[in-house]
SEZA-371005 format. One line per 4 residues: number of its first residue (from 1); their letters; for each residue y, z, x of C-alpha. Coordinates in Angstrom, 1 decimal. Example, Ala and Ser with C-alpha at 12.3 -4.5 7.8 and 13.67 -1.06 7.14 Angstrom:
BEGIN
1 = AS = -4.5:7.8:12.3 | -1.1:7.1:13.7
***
This chain:
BEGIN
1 = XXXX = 80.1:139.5:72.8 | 82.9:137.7:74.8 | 80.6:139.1:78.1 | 77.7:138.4:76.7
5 = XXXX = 78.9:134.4:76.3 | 81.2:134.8:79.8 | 77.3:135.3:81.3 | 76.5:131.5:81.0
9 = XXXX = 79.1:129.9:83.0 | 79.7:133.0:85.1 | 76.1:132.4:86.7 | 76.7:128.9:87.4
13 = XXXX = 79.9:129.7:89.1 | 78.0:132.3:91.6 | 75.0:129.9:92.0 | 77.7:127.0:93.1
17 = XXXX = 79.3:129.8:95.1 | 76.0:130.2:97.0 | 75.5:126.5:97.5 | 78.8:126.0:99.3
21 = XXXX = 77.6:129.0:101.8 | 74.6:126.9:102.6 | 76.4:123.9:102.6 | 78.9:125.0:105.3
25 = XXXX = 75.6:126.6:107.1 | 73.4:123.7:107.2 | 72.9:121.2:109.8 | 73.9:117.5:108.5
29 = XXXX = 70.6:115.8:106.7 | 69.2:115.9:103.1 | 69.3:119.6:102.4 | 73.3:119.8:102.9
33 = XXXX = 73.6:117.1:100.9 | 71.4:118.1:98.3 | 73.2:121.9:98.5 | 76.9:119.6:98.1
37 = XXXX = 75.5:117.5:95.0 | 74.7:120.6:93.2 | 77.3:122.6:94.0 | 79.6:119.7:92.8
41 = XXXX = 77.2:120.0:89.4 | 77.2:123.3:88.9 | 80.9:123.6:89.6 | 81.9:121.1:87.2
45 = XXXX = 79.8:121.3:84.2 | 80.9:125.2:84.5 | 85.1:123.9:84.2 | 84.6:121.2:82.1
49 = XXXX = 81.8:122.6:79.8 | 80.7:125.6:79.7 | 84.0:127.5:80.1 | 86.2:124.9:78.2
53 = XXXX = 86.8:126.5:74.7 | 87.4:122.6:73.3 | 83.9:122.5:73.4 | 81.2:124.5:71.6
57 = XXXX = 79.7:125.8:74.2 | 80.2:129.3:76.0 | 83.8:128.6:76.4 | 84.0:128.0:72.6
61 = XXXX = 82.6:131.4:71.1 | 84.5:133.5:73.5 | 87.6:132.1:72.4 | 86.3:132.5:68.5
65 = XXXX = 85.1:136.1:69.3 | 88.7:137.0:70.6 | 90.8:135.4:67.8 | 88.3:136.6:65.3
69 = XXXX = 87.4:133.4:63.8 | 83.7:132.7:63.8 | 84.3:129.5:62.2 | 87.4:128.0:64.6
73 = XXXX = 87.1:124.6:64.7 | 85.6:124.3:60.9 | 88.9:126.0:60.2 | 90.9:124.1:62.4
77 = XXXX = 90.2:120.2:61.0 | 90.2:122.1:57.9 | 93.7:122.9:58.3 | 94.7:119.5:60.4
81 = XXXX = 92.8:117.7:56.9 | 95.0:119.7:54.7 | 98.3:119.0:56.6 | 97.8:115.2:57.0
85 = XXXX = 97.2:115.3:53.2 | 100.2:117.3:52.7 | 102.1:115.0:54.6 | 100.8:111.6:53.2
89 = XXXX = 100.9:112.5:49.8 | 103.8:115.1:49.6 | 104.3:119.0:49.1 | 104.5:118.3:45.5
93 = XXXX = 101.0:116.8:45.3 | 99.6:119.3:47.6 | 100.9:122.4:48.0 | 101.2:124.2:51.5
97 = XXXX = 98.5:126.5:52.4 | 99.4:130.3:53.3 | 97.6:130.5:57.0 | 98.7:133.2:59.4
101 = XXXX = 97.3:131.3:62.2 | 97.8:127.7:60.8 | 99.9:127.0:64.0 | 97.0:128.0:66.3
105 = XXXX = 94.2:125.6:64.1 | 96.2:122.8:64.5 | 96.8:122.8:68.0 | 93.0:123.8:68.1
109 = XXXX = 92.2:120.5:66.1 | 94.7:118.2:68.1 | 93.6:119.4:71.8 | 89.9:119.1:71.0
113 = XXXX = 90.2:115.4:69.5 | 92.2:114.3:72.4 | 89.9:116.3:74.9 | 86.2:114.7:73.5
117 = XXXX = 88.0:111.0:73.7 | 88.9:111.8:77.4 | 85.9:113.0:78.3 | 83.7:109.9:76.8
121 = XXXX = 85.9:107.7:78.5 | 85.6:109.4:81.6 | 82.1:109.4:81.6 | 81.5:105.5:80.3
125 = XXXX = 83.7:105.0:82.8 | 81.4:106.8:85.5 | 78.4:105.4:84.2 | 79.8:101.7:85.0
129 = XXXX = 80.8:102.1:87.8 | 77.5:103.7:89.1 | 75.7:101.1:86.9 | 77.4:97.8:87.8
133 = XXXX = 75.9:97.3:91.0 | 73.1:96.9:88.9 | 74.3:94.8:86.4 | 74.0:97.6:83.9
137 = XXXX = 78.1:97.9:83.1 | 77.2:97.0:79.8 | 75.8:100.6:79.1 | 78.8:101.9:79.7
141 = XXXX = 80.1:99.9:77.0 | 77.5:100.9:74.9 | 77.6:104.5:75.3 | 81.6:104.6:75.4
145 = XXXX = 81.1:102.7:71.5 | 79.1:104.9:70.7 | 80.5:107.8:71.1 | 83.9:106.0:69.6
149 = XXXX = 82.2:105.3:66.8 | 80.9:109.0:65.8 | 84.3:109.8:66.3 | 86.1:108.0:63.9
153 = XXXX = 83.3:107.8:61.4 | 85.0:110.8:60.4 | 88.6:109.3:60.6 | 87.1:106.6:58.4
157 = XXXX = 86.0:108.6:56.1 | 88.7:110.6:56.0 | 90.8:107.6:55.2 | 88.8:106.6:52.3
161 = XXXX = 89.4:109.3:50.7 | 92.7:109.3:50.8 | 92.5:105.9:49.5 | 90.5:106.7:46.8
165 = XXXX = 92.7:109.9:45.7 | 95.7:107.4:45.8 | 93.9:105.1:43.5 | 93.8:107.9:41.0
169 = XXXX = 97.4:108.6:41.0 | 99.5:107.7:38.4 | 101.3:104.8:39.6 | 104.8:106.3:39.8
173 = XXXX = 103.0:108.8:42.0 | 101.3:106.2:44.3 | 105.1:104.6:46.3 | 104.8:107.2:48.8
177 = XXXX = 101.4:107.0:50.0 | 101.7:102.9:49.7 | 104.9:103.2:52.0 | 103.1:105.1:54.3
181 = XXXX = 100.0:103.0:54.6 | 102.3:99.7:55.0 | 104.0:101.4:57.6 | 100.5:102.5:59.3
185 = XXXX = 99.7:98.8:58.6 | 102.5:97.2:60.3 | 102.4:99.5:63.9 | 98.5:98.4:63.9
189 = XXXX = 99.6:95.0:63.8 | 102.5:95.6:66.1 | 100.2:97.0:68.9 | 97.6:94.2:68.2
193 = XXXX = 100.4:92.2:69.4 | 101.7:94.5:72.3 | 101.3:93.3:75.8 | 99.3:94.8:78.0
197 = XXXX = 99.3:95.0:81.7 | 96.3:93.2:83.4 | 94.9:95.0:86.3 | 91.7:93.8:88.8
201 = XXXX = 90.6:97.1:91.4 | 88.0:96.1:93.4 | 87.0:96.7:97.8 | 88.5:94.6:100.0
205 = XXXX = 88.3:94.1:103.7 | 90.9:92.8:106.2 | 89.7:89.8:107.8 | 90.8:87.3:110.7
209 = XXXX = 92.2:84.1:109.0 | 90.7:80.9:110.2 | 93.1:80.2:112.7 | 92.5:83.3:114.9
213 = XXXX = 89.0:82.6:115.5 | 88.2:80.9:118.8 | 85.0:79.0:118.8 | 83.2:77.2:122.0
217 = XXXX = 84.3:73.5:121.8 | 81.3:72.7:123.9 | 78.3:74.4:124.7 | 78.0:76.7:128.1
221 = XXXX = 77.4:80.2:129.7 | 80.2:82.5:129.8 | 81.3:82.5:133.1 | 85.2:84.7:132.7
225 = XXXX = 86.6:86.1:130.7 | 89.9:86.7:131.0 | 91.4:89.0:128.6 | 90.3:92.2:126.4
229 = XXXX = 90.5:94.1:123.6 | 93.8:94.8:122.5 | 95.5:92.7:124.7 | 98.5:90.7:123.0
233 = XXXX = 98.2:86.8:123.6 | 100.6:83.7:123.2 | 99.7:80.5:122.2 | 98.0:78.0:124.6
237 = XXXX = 96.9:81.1:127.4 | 93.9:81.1:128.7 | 91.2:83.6:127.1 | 87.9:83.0:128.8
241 = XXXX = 86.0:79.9:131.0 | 82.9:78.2:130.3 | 80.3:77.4:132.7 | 78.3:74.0:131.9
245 = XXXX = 76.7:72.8:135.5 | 75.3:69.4:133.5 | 79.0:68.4:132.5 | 80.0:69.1:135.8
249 = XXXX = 77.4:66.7:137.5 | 78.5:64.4:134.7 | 82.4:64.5:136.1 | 81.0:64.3:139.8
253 = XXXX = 78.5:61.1:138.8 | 81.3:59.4:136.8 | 83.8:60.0:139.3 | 81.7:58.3:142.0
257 = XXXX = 80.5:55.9:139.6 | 84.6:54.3:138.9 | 85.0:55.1:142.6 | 82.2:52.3:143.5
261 = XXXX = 83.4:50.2:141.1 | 86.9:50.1:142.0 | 85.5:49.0:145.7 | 83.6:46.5:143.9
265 = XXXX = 86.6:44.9:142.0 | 89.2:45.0:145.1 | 86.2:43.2:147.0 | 86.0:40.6:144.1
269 = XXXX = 89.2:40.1:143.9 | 89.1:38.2:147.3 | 87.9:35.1:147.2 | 85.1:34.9:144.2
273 = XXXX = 85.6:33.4:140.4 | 87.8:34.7:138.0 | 84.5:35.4:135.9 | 83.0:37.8:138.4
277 = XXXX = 86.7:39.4:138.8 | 86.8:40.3:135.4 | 83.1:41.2:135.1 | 84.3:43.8:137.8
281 = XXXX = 87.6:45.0:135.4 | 85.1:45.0:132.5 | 83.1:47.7:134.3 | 86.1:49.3:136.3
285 = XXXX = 87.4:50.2:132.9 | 84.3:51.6:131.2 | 83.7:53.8:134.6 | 87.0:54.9:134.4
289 = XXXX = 86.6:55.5:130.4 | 83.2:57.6:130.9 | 85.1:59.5:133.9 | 88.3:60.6:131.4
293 = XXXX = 85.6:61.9:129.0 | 83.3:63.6:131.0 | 86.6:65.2:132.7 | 87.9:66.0:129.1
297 = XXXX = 84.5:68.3:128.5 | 85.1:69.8:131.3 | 88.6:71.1:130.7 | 87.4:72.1:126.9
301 = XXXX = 85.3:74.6:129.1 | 88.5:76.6:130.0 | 89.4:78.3:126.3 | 92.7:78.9:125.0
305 = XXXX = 94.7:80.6:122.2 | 95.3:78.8:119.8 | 98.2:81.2:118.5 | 100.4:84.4:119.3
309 = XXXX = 98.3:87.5:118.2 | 96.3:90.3:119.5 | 92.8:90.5:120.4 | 90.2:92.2:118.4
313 = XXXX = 86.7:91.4:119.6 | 85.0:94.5:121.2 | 82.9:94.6:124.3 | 84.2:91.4:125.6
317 = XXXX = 82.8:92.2:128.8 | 79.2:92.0:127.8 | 80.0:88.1:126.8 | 80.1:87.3:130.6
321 = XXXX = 76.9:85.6:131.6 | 76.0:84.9:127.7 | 75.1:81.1:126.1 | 77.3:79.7:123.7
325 = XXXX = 76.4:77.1:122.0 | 79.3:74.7:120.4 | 81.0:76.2:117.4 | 80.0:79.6:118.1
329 = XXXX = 82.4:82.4:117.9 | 83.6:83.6:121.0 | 86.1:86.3:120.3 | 88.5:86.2:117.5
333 = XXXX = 92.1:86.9:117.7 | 95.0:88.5:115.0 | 97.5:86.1:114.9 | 100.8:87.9:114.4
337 = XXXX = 102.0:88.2:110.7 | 98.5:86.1:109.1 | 96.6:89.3:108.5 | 94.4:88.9:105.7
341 = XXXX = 92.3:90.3:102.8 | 88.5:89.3:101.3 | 88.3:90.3:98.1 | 84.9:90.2:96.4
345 = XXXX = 85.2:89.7:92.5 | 82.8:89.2:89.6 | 83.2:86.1:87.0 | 84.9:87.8:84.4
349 = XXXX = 87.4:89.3:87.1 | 87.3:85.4:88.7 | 88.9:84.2:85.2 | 91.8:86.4:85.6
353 = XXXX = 92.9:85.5:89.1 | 95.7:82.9:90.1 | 97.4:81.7:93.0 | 100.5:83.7:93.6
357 = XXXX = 98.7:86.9:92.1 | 100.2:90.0:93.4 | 98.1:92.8:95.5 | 98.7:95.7:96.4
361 = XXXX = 95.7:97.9:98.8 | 95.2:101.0:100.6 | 92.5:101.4:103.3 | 90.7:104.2:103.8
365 = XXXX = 92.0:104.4:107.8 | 95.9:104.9:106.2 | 95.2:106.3:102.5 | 99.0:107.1:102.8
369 = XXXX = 100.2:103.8:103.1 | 100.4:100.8:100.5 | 100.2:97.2:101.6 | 101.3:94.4:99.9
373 = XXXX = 100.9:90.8:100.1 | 99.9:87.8:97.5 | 96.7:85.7:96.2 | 96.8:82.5:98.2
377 = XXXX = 93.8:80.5:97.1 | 92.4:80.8:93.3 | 88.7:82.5:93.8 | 86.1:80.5:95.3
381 = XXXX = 82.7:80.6:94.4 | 80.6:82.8:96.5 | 78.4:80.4:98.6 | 74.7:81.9:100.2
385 = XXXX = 75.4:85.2:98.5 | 76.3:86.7:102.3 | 79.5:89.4:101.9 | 80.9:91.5:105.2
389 = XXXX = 78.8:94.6:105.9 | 81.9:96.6:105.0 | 81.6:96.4:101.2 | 78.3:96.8:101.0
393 = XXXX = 76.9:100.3:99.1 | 75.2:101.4:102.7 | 79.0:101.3:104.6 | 81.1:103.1:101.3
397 = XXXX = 81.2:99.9:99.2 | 80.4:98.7:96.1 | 77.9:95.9:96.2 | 74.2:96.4:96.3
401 = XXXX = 72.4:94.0:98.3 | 69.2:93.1:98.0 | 65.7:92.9:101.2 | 67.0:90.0:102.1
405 = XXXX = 70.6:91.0:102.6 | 72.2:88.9:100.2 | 74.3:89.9:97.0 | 71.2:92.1:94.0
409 = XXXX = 73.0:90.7:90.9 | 76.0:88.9:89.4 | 78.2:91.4:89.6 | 79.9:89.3:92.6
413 = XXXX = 80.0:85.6:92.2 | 83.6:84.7:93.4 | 85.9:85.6:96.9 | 89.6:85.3:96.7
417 = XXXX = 91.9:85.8:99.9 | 94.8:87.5:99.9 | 97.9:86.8:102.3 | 99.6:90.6:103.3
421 = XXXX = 103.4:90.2:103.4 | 104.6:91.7:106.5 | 102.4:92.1:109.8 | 101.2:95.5:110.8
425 = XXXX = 99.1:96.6:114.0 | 97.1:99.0:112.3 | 95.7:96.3:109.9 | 92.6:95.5:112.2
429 = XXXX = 89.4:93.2:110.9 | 86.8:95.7:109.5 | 89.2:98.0:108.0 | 88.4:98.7:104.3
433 = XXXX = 89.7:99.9:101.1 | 90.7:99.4:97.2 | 93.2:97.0:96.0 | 94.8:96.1:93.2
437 = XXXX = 95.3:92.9:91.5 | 98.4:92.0:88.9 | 97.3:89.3:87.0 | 100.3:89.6:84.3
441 = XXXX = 100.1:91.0:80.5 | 97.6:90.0:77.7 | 97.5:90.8:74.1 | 96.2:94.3:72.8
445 = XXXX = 94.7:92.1:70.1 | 92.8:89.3:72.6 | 91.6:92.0:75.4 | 89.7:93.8:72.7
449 = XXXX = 88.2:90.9:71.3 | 87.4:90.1:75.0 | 86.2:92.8:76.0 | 83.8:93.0:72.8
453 = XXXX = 82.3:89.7:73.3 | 81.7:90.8:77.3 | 80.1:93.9:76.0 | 77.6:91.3:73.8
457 = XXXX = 77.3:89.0:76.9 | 78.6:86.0:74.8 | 80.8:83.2:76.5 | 83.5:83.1:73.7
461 = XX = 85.7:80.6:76.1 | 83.2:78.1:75.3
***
């Protein structure tokens, strides 16, 4: 019997064992993919399933077949029921049961319980996260209630009968099961009451802060430029050079233009009125004004850092010949020690973020290491729905986007920026990963109720 029930599991096992053969023989594409995704399948439900005797499955009846004990887990909450009755009302009230293997049933009982609540919060769990892209977390929530609540139906009922029995004691009989239940009382209060970390885990990407960004002051073609990629830069060196021909006919024009009036004004200084003389300074000065701005254009063509950092635009070399017009983005620098982090976040995550906030990430480049920095600004409200590439589903993120490139549901609505503590070369703009938001402690008591009314979609803050 114990083969016959081995012969479930035992075939999934060989067919994931085939599926990893043509995984590793296949040529990358749908059908290794395909070959993986089952093979994960097969694999797992096999472990966690089939072969697990906590289960009644195949796992299950071998285990009862070699104890003997067609009815094992009827048996073992049987004897859990018994000994929590023991214990709540007394071994005077209910006398100990002779089992042989009583010690086996209740370990039986215990590991089972604890093993069904794992694995329904493991899959609610799964199922939001696969689902909130969506905006479908909320069947998660469902399905994890759910499956609570079969589970301690039982509990429940179990309980009222032991209230019940105790109601039908005599009353000298009932002190210790009332002691007990106060007692049970008072810890359910007490963890109401205990605080509980708060935690936010979302993607993040490492960005350039504002100030590293060097945008064309004026409108031209890229005529040099004179660093790369890589290269480490101090404040006020020159990067790259503009070329705008109609601002340089503009200097040329207005420089001849103060030049001819400057002739005019020492020839009318001679032996004309004093009106005509300062006609002449009138116009001296507003030649000499358009010559200082035309000049000043000119010199905004010759780009500069505007901090110490290194440079982390690629292919700067295909710039050269390019139009810019003003404001665009030329190349974008990271200015030493302001490395920082865009964190995409949801409303109900929004509500728990404040200035100061503690982070700590890893990206995927250094899964090793963990950075640290701090929340500088409290989350913003996502403007045009347009998020970095990065985090989208299609690069290893976590937001769906929709035809049009902008964000499918609610699930983000806010961006918050993080500052990282202490500067690190490896940190460069693009890099991704998960980080992880302290946002203090909060009630036992209040996050359930929270998270209750979230599961409803109710706005109890209002």
């Amino acid at each position: 019997r114990i083969v016959v029930a081995a012969a479930g599991f035992g075939a999934e096992l060989i067919a994931a064992a085939v599926l990893f053969w043509l995984w590793r023989l296949l040529s990358p594409g749908f059908a290794r993919d395909l070959c993986l995704s089952l093979m994960f399948i097969a694999s797992v439900s096999a472990v966690l399933f089939n072969a697990n005797p906590l289960m009644r499955y195949d796992g299950y009846h071998m285990l009862a077949d070699f104890l003997g004990e067609p009815h094992l887990r009827q048996k073992s909450f049987g004897t859990l029921s018994s000994t929590l009755r023991r214990w709540f009302f007394g071994a005077r009230l209910v006398p100990r049961q002779r089992e042989p293997r009583r010690g086996i049933f209740l370990l039986y009982a215990i590991l089972s319980s604890a093993y069904l609540v794992w694995i329904a919060v493991i899959v609610a769990g799964f199922l939001r996260k696969m689902l909130a892209p969506l905006g479908l977390e909320f069947v998660g929530n469902v399905l994890l209630a759910g499956w609570l609540f079969s589970m301690v139906l039982p509990v429940a009922g179990f309980a009222g009968g032991l209230i019940r029995d105790t109601a039908a004691l005599p009353p000298r009989e009932r002190r210790r099961p009332l002691l007990l239940a106060a007692t049970a009382s008072l810890c359910l209060v007490f963890l109401a009451f205990a605080p509980l970390p708060v935690r936010v885990e979302r993607e993040c990407v490492v960005e350039v802060s504002a100030a590293g960004v060097v945008r064309a002051p004026q409108p031209g073609i890229v005529a040099e430029m004179l660093v790369r990629e890589g290269q480490h830069v101090t404040k006020g060196e020159r990067l790259a050079r503009l070329e705008n021909r109609t601002f340089a006919v503009e200097k040329a024009q207005a420089g001849i233009a103060m030049e001819l009036t400057k002739i005019s004004l020492l020839s009318a200084t001679g032996g004309t009125t004093s009106g005509q003389v300062q006609q002449g300074q009138r116009r001296f000065n507003e030649a000499r004004a358009n010559e200082a701005q035309a000049a000043r254009r000119v010199e905004e063509l010759e780009l500069v850092s505007p901090c110490d950092g290194v440079v982390t635009t690629r292919l700067l070399e295909r710039r050269r010949g390019q139009f810019v017009r003003q404001g665009d983005e030329v190349l974008s620098i990271v200015a030493d020690g302001t490395r920082e982090l865009l964190l995409p976040l949801s409303e109900k995550e929004a509500r728990r973020i404040r200035e100061g906030a503690a982070v700590k990430f890893r990206t995927r480049s250094f899964p090793g290491v963990t950075f640290s920095g701090r929340i500088t600004t409290a989350p913003l409200r996502l403007t045009g729905g347009a998020l970095p590439h990065a985090l989208t589903a299609l690069a290893g993120g976590d937001i769906t986007l929709d035809a049009t490139g902008k964000v499918f549901s609610s699930q983000v609505t806010h961006v918050s920026r993080c500052r990282i503590d202490a500067a690190d070369p490896r940190l460069r703009p693009g890099l991704t990963g998960r980080a992880r938001l302290d946002c203090g402690t909060r009630r036992a008591g209040e996050w359930l109720v929270e998270e209750l009314f979230d599961a409803i979609h109710l706005d109890h803050r209002l």
